[in-house]
N, C-alpha and C positions, 0 to 999 in steps of 0.2 A: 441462487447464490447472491449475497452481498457485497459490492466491493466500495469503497469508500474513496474518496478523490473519483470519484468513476467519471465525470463529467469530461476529463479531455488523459490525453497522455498514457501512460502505463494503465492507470486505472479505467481509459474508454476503450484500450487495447486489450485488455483481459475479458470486460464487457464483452465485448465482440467476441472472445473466441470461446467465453459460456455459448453465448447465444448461438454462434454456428453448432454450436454442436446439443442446441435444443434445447438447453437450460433458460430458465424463467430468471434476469436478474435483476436486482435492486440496486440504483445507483444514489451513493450520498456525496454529498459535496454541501460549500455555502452558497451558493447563486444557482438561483433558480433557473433562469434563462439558459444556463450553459447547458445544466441536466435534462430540462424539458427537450432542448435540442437532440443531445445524444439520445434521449430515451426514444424520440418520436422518428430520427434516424435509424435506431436499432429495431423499431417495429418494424418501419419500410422494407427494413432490409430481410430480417427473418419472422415476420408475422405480427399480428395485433394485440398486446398483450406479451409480446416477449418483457418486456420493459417497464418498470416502473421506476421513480425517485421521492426523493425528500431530503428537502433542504435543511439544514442545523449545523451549527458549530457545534463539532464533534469533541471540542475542549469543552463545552458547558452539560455540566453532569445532566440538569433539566432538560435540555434538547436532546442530549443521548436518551433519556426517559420515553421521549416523546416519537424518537425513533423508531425506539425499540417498539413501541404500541403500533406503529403504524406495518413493520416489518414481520411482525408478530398475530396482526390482529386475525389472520386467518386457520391459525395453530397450527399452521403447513413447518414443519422443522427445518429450519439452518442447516443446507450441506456445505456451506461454504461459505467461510467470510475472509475475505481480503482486506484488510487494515493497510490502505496505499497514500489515505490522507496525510500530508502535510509538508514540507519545503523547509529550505533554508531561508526564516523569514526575519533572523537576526539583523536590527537597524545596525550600523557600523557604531560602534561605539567611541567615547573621545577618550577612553582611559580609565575616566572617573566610575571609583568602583559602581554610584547608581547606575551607571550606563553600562556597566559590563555585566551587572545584576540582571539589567531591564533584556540585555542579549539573551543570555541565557536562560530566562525564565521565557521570551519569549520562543526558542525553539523547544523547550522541553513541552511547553502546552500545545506548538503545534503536531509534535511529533512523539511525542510520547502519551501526554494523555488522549489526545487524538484516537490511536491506535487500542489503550489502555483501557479507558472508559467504555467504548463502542464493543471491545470482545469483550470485556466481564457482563456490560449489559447482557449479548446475546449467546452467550457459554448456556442456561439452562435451556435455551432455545437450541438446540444441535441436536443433531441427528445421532445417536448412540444406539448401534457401533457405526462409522463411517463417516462424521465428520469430518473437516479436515479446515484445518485457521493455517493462514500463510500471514505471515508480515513482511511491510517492505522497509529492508535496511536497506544499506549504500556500504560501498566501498570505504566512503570517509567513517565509517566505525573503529577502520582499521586507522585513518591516517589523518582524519581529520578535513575539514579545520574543528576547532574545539568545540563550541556551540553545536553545531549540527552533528558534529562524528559522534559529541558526546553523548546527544539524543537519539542517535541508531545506536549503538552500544548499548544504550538502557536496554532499547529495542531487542537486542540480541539477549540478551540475559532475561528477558521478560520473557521470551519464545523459549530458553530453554526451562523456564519453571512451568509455562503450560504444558509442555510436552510430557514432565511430569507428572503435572497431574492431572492431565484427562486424558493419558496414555491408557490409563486401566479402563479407561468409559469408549474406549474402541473410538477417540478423538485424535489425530496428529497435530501437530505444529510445527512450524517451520518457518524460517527466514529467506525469504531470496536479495539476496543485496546485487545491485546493479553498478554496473561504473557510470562511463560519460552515456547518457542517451540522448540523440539527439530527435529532434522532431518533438518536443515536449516545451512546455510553459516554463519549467524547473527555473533556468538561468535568466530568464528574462532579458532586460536590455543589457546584461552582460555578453550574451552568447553574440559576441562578433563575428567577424569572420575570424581575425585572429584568436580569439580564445577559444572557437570550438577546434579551429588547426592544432593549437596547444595540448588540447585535450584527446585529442585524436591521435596524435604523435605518442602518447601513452599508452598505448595499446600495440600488441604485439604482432596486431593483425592490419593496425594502419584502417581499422573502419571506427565507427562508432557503434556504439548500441541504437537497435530500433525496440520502438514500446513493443512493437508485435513479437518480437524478440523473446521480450522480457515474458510479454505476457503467454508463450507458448512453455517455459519452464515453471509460471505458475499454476498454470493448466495443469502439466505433469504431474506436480506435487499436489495437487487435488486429486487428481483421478484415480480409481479404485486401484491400479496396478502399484502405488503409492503408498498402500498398504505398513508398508515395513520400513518410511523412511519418515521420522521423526524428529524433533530436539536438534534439526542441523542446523547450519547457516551456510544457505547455497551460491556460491561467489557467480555471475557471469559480466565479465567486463572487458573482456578480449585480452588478457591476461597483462593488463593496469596492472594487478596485485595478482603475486602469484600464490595458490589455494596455500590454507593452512589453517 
């Protein structure tokens, strides 16, 4: 399996729970040091060779190219890609439209082409019939803020046009969108004490989300029992947003 962001968070949490269960994964991200870590931990943990990475800005079409050769290079077929790259990476802007341009353009290449680029690359590389593309949205698709909800929203509508078409090629897709998760990079020196209390009091259950959480209903919607569930978008966020 491939998951992308794999080096820390949701994305080293889903790593891990291929790996337990004896899948060979590929982790992408842009720094190398974080991935060498996670990779060289995930062999410790389940064997030599469970793990491999490669580093590339998954926004630059060329380094998807480059990826994909490396991901590829052994004709062994894609049962799994997780498109987990990317964050709210919007500079605050001062109003002025170049600045609210430069916001938005900057989460959509984090987060969309990110995600965009790296499955059209490896779509003839999957496994038919039985593959299976998850994407990660967010709850802000639903609510925002604008930047980033608006580049999960793409996210959703882009999962349900694959769903369409490599439905017939015995392929699913799927979104899992996550609320507040804590233990993760995401918020950086935002995540205070007060603002993750904030965020936690939005929830119906009074926790936060954990990445292993996350990563154990992306598991699901991989696994062969998964069969018949397609073109959705799977809310878990301790019921922050209530389903619809």
């Amino acid at each position: 399996m491939v998951v992308s962001g794999g080096g820390t968070g949701i994305g080293l949490a889903t790593a891990e729970a291929f790996a337990a269960d004896g899948d060979r994964v590929v982790l992408l991200g842009r720094r190398e040091d974080v991935l060498r870590k996670a990779a060289d931990a995930l062999d410790e943990r389940h064997g030599t060779g469970t793990a491999s990475w490669y580093a590339a800005d998954l926004a630059d079409p060329e380094q998807v190219e480059s990826a994909r050769e490396f991901i590829t290079g052994n004709d062994t077929p894609v049962d799994v890609l997780v498109a987990n790259a990317g964050g709210n990476v919007a500079p605050s802007h001062d109003g002025s439209l170049a600045s609210v341009a430069e916001s938005y353009r900057r989460n959509f290449d984090a987060n969309v082409l990110t995600a965009v680029l790296l499955t059209e690359a490896l779509i003839p590389h999957m496994r038919r019939p039985g593959g299976r593309v998850v994407q990660l949205s967010s709850i802000a698709s639903l609510r925002g803020p604008g930047s980033y909800g608006g580049s999960k929203g793409w996210i959703n509508t882009y999962t349900f046009d694959l769903a369409q078409r490599l439905g017939p090629e015995g392929i699913t897709a799927n979104a899992v969108a996550p609320g507040f998760v804590g233990d993760t990079e995401f918020f950086g020196d935002r995540a205070t004490p007060e603002f993750v209390a904030s965020r936690v009091a939005q929830s119906l259950t009074g926790q936060p989300g954990h990445p292993a959480e996350i990563a154990a209903l992306i598991r699901y919607v991989a696994s062969p029992e998964a069969a018949y569930v397609t073109g959705q978008l799977l809310h878990i966020n301790g019921g922050a947003a209530l389903g619809r």
